[in-house]
C-alpha positions in Angstrom: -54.1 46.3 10.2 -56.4 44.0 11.8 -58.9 44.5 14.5 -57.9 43.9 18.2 -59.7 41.6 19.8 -60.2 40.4 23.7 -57.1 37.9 25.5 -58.1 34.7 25.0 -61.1 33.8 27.2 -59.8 29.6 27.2 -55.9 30.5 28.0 -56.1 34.2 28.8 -52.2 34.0 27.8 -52.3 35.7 23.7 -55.2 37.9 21.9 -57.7 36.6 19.9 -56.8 37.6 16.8 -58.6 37.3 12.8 -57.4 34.7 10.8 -58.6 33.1 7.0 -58.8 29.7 5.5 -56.4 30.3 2.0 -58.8 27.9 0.0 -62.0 30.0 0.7 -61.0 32.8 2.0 -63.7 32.4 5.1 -62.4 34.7 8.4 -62.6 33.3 11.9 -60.9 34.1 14.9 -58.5 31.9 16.5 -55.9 32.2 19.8 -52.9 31.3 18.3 -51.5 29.8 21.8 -54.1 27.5 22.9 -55.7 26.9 19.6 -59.4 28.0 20.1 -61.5 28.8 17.1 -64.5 31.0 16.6 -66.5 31.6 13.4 -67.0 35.6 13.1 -70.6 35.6 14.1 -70.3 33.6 17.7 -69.6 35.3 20.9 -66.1 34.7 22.1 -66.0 33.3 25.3 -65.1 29.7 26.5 -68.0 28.0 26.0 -68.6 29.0 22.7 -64.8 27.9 21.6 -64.2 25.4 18.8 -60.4 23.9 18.6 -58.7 24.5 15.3 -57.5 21.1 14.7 -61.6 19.6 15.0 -62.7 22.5 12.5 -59.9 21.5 10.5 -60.1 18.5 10.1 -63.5 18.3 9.2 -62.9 20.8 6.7 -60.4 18.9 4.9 -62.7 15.7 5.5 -59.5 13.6 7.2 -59.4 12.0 10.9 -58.6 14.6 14.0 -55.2 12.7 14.3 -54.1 13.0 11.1 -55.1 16.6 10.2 -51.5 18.2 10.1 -49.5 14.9 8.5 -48.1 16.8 5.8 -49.5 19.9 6.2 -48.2 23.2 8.6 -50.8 25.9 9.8 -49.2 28.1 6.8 -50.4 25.3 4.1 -54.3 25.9 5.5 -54.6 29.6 7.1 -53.2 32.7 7.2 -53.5 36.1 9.9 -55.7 38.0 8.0 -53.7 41.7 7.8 
């Protein structure tokens, strides 16, 4: 079972929760409702937050616009269990 983690500081509506990129393998943590990202070694709070779809798509080296054509969120992570 995963860790709990604090709500959401961006949203405060869902729990932070620990997730994994399936090509690497590398854990962050991500709010599943509003999209906010944290690698495992930054605080969580607002300021801190990255959004999914900017770490994304410079991870799969395509523009911010285009970073799900063709893809879903189960093609590129996964909850880590």
């Amino acid at each position: 079972m995963a860790p709990e983690w604090p709500m959401c500081p961006c949203c405060e509506q869902m729990f932070v929760q620990v997730y994994r990129f399936k090509d690497g393998g590398e854990p962050f943590l991500l709010c599943a409702e509003c999209e906010a990202f944290w690698w495992p070694d930054a605080v969580v709070n607002e300021g801190t937050a990255l959004l999914l779809d900017d770490v994304v798509a410079e991870r799969l080296g395509v523009a911010d616009g285009r970073v799900w054509a063709g893809r879903t969120w189960s093609d590129v992570l996964e909850l880590q269990e």
